[in-house]
N, C-alpha and C positions, 0 to 999 in steps of 0.2 A: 777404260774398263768400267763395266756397268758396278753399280754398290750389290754386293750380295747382302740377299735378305739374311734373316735370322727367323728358324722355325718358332712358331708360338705354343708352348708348350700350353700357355694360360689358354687358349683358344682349344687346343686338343681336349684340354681340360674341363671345360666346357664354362671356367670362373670367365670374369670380365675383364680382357686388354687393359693396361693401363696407357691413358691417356695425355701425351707431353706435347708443347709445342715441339716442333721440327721428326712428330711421329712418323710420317711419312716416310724417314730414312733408315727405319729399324723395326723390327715387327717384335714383339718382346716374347722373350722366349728366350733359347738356348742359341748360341752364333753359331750355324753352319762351320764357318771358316777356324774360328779361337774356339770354340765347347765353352765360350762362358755363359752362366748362364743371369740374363740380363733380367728378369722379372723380378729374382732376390734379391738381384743386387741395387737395381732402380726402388723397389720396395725399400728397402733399409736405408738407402739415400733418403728417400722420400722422407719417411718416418722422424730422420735425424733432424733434418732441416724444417717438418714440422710441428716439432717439439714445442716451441714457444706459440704455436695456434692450441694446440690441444694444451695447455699450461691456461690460458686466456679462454677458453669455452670451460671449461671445469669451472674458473671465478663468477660465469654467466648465472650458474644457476643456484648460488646463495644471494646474489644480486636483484634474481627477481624471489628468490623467498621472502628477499626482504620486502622488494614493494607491493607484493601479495598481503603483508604482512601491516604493515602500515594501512591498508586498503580495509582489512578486518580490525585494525585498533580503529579508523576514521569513520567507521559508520555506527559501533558501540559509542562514540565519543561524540556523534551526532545524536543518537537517538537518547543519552545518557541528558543533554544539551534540552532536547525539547521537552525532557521527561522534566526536569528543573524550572525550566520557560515553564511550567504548564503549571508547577506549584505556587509562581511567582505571581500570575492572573489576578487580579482582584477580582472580575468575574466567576472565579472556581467558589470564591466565600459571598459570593453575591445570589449564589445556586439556593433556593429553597424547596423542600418539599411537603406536600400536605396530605395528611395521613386523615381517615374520618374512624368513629369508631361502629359505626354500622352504614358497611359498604351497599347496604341492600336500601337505606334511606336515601343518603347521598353520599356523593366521591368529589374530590377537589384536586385541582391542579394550580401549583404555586409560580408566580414569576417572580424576577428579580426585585419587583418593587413590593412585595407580600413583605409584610410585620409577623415579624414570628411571637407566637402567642397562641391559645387557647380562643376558640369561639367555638358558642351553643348554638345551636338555633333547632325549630321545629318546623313540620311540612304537613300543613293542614289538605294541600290542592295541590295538584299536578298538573301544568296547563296542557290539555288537549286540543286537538282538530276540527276543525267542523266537517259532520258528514252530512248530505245528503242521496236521497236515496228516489229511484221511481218506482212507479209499480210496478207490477210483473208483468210478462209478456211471454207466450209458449216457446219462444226460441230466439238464440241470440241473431239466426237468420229475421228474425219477424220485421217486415218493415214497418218503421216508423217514421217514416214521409217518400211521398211517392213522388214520382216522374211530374213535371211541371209545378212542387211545391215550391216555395219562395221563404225570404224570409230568413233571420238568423235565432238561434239560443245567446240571448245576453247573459254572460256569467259575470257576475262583479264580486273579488275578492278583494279587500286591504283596502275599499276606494277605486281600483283600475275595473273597469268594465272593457271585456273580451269578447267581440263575437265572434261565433264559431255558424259560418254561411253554412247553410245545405245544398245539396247539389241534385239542384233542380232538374238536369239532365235525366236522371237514374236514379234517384231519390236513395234514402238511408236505410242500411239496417242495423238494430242495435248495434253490433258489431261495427259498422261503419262511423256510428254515432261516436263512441267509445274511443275511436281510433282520433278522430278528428278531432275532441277535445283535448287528447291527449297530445294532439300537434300544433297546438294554437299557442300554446305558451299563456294559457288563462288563469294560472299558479292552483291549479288542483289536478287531482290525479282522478283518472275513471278506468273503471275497473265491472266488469259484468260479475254478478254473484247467483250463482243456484239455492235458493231460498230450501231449493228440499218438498216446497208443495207438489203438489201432483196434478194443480194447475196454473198455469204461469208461472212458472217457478225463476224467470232469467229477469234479474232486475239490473241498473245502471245507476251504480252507486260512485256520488263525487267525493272526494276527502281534499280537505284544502293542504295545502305542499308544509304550511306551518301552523303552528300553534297559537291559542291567544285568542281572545274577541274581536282583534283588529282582525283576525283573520276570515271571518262569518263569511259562510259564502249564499249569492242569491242569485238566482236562477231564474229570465223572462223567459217564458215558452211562445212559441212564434204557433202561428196556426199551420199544423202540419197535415192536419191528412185530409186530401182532398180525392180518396177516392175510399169506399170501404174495406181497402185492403189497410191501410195505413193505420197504425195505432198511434195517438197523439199521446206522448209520455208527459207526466208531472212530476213536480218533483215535492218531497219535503224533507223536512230534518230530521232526522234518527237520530244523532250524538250534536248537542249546542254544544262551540267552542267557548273551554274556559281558563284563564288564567292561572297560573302559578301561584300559593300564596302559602307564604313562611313568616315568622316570628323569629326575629333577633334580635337580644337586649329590650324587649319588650315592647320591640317597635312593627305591627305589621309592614311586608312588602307584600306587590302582588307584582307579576314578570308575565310578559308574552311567552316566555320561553321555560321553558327547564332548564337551561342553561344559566347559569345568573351570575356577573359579573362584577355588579355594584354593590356588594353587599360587606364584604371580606375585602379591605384592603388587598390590590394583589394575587387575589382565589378568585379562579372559576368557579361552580358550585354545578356538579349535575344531579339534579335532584331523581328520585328515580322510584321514591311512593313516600307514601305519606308515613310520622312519623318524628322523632327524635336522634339529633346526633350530633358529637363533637366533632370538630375539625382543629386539628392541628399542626400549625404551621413551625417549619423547624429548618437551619439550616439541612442542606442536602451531605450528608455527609457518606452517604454510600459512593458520589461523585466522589468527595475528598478523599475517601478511602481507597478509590480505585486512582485517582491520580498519584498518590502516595507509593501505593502498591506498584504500581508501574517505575515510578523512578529507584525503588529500592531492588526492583529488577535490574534494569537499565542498569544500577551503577556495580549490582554484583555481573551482570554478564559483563562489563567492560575489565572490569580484576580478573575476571575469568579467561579474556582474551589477550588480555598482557600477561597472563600468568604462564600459559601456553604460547606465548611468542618468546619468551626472555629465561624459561625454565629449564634446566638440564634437565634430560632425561638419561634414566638409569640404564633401560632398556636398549636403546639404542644409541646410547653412551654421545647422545648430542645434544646441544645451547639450541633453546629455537634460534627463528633467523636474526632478532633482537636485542638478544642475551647481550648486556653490557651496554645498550643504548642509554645512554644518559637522560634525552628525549622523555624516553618511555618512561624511565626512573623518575625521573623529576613531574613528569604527570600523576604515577603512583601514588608519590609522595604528599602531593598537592591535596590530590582525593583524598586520604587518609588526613592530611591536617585539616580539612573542612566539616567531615565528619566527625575528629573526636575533639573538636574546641567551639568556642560560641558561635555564633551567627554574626556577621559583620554587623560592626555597630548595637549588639546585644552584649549584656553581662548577667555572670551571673547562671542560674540552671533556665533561667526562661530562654536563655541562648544556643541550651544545649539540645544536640536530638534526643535525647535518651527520654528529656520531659515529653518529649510528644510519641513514644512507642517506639524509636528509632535506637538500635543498639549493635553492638557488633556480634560475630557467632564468637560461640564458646572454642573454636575449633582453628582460630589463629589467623584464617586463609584473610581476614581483613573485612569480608564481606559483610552485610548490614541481614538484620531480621527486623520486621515490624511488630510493635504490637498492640492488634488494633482496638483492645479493649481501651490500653493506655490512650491511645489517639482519640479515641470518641468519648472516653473522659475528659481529655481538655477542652475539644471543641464543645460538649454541653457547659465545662463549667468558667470556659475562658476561648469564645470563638475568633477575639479580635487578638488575644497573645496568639493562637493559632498562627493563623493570619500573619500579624506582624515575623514572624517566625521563618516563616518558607518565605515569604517576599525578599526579609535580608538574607537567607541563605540564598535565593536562585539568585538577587539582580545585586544585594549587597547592601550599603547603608548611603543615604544622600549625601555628598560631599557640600563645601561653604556654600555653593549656589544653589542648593537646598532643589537640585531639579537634575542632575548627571548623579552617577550610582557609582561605587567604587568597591570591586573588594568580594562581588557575587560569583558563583559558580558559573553562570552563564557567561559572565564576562569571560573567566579562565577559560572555559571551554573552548570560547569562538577565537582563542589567541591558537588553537589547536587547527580549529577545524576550517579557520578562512583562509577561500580558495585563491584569495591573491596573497597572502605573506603568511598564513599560519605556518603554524610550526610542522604538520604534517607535510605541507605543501613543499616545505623547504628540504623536508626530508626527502620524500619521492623525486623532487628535483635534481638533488644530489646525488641521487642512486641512477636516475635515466640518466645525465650526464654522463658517470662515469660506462654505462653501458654504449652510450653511443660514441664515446673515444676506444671503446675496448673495440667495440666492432670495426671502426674504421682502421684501425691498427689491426684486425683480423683480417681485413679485405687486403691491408696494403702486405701486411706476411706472406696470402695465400699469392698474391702476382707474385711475389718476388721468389717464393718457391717453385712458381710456373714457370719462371722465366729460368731461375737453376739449372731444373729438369728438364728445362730442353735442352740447356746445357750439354747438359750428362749424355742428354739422348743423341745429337749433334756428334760429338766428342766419340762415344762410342760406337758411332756409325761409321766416322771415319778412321778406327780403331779396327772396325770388322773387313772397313775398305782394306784397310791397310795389310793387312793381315792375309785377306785373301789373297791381294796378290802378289805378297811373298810366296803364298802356296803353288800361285801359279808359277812365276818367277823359277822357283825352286823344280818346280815340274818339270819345265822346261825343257832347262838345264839338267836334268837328271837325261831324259830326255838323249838331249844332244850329244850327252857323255855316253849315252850305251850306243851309240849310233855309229860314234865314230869308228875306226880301223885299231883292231888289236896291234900290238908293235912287238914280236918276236926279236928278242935279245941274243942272239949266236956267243955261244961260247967258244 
């Protein structure tokens, strides 16, 4: 006898069949034969048996709160890291800058090897260019050498002498002229100028590329015009190049340049007219004050990230994902002892932050405020305690070998942040482990609930078998019973 199906109510329904091994022998719905109706009841099976997967995906997602969690304390605790590396630099106190007091005479830029200190000096000369200039000619078309001319312009600047060929072919026009110096690489610049006459007004004026008497420039004129169209140009000097010349500590200089380097320990000098002016040379402290400022950021936004990972909230009456990490705590902790006690290997208030502007808020939360009046009073009247200061807070104090550092922030930090044994590493580790035995225990749940529910599905097919064909069975026989012969009883 074939298996009678079972109408699908879920299908009439238009929801989604549920799907079991051994489906093929039961269509889910209500049984034709029994009225049971197998959708609710395969459902509530289902459900029962997958009690312990839905128990195990609910723990998933405080699992990854947490390593979301850890992710936002690891890059505050990185960037907290280099913001400390970066006060610990000898280079940040090796920074100077040079201030002048009249930027219209000269201006100065300081390097690492500048003396800081006060220099005068004065600016009698400003070295300029050599120009020369030709005469005029009615148009920048006007030729000035014709077809079959020969011959080059020798220009000699600094010692190098340039010829610049003409082109004998088609000869030059001012313009052509102009262009072709300008290609030669003869260290002067040519440029045509409208003088403004109202005859020949277009002249071919040379200016040397730099400054100085080395730079004098001079000019052979080739015989150019060999027909009466061609105007033969000469040239002379309109501005003679002249040297730099200043007075400091009573000593005349004179410089090719404006630029002047030998004068000032360490300072450039751009001179810029003539003139009086101080220059002062001084640690760079607007650097110091900006690297400062950064780490007292840095280590308030990291309290501010463990503050919101580990904090109960009122509102929504939940622990972040960290609350009661000990991890977390004992980093807390660390930061707050580095901050309110000396500097490794300091005693004393020179040890403490508070001497350098560094203090905590009035407001309890732990976080740091600067203040930078404080701070760039020590650095003018103490730039090496400075100095000494942030070195042993970032890297810590030199242990016996007078060369390994013990005991500095950076050190603590990188016990945090390194990616093969830190202490974060070991957390996130700990947390994917335990997510990747949860899943595999979810995968092996979810089979074993498949295989159940074929079970059931199996079971209750041959239950609908069964059933029907009692009905038939019983039909049958009902059947056969009306069929037969009445039997009249005589009295």
């Amino acid at each position: 006898m074939s298996v009678p199906s079972l109408s699908s109510s879920a299908a009439s329904s238009g929801s989604t069949p549920i799907s079991y091994p051994n489906q093929g022998l039961i269509v889910a719905g209500t049984g034709l034969s029994s009225g049971i109706d197998y959708t609710t009841l395969l459902n509530a099976i289902d459900k029962s048996l997958s009690e312990p997967i839905t128990l195990m995906k609910d723990q998933e997602s405080p699992l990854n709160n947490e390593l979301s969690a850890w992710s936002t304390i690891g890059s505050a605790v990185s960037n907290l890291n280099s913001a400390a590396a970066a006060l610990g630099q000898t280079s940040l106190f090796n920074t100077y800058s040079a201030t002048s007091s009249d930027s219209s005479v000269a201006t100065a830029t300081a390097s690492s090897s500048a003396i800081p200190g006060t220099y005068s000096l004065s600016v009698s000369a400003l070295a300029t260019q050599d120009v020369m200039a030709s005469q005029g000619v009615a148009a920048t078309s006007t030729a000035v050498s014709s077809s079959g001319a020969t011959g080059t312009y020798d220009i000699t600047v600094n010692g190098k002498t340039t010829d610049v060929a003409l082109n004998s072919s088609t000869g030059y026009t001012l313009a052509d002229l102009s262009q072709a110096i300008n290609n030669s690489g003869a260290g002067v610049s040519a440029s045509i100028i409208n003088n403004g006459s109202s005859t020949d007004p277009y002249q071919l004026v040379l200016t040397s590329n730099n400054t100085g008497t080395n730079n004098d420039i001079s000019v052979t004129d080739p015989t150019l015009a060999t027909s009466s169209t061609a105007t033969a140009l000469t040239f002379s000097t309109t501005q003679a190049a002249q040297n730099a010349a200043l007075t400091y500590g009573g000593i005349s200089i004179t410089s090719q340049s404006n630029t002047v380097n030998d004068v000032i320990p360490g300072v450039t000098l751009n001179l810029a007219s003539t003139g009086s002016a101080t220059i002062t040379v001084g640690l760079d402290t607007n650097a110091i004050d900006s690297a400062v400022n950064n780490f007292v950021s840095s280590y308030n936004k990291l309290l501010s990230d463990a503050s919101a990972q580990q904090t109960y909230n009122k509102s929504t009456k939940s622990t972040g994902p960290l609350g009661g990490n000990p991890a977390l705590a004992s980093l807390v902790n660390s930061l707050y002892s580095f901050m309110g006690s000396e500097a490794p290997g300091m005693t004393g208030s020179s040890g403490l932050p508070s001497t350098y502007g560094i203090t905590e808020n009035a407001d309890g939360s732990g976080q740091l405020q600067l203040n930078a009046t404080t701070l760039n009073s020590m650095l003018t009247s103490n730039p090496q305690q400075v100095q000494q200061f942030f070195s042993a807070l970032a890297n810590g104090s030199p242990t016996a070998d007078g060369v390994s550092e013990k005991g500095g922030m950076t050190n603590f930090l990188n016990s945090y942040t390194n990616p093969a044994n830190g202490v974060i590493y070991f957390e996130q580790q700990q947390i994917n482990s335990q997510l990747k035995n949860m899943n595999k225990q979810i995968a092996s749940q979810t089979a074993m609930v498949q295989q159940q529910m074929g079970m059931y599905v199996k079971q209750f097919a041959a239950l609908e078998q069964y059933v029907g064909e009692m009905k038939t069975t019983s039909a049958a026989l009902a059947s056969q019973i009306g069929q037969m012969p009445s039997t009249t009883t005589g009295g």
